[in-house]
N, C-alpha and C positions, 0 to 999 in steps of 0.2 A: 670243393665246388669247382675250383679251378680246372681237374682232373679229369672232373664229369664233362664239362666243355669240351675239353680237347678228345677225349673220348668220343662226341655226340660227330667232330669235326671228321675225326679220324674216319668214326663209320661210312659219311656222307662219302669222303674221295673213297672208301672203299667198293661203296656199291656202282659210284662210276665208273671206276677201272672196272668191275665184274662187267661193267657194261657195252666194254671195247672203249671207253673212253681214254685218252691221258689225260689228266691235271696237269696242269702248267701254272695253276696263281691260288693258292689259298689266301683268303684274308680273313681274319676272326676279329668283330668288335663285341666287348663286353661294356654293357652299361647299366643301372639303374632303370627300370620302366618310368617314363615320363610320366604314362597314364595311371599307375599305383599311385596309393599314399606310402604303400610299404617299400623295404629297400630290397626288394626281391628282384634277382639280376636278370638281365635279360641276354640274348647274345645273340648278331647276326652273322653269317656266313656268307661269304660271297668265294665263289667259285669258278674257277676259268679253265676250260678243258677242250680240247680237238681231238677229229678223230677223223680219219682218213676212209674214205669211200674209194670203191673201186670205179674206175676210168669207163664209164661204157663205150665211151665213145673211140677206143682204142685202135689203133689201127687205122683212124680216119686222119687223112691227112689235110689236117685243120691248120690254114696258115693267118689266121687271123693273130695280130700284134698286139692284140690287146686281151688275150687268152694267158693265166698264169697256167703254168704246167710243172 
């Protein structure tokens, strides 16, 4: 079951990168469904990724100080 998880996690960062994304944080929690009577697992994923856009404003000479670049 373990295997399937990590497999289900694996795919998720992969379709991000296809996506121009980077991953930068996986977290994977596995736990019991609260709302089941049964011990059937559950798992949440949380995911942290950037991805860099291009500058349009290039070439403008923007002197504001409060501008990250």
């Amino acid at each position: 079951m373990d295997e399937e998880i990590l497999a289900d996690q694996r795919e998720l960062v992969e379709l991000l990168e296809s996506a121009g994304w980077t991953v930068t944080d996986a977290e994977l929690s596995v736990y019991e469904s609260p709302w089941k009577d049964d011990e059937t697992p559950e798992a949440s994923v949380t995911l942290s990724a950037r991805k860099q856009y291009p500058n349009e404003d290039e070439g403008d000479e923007d002197e504001n100080p409060f501008r990250v670049r």
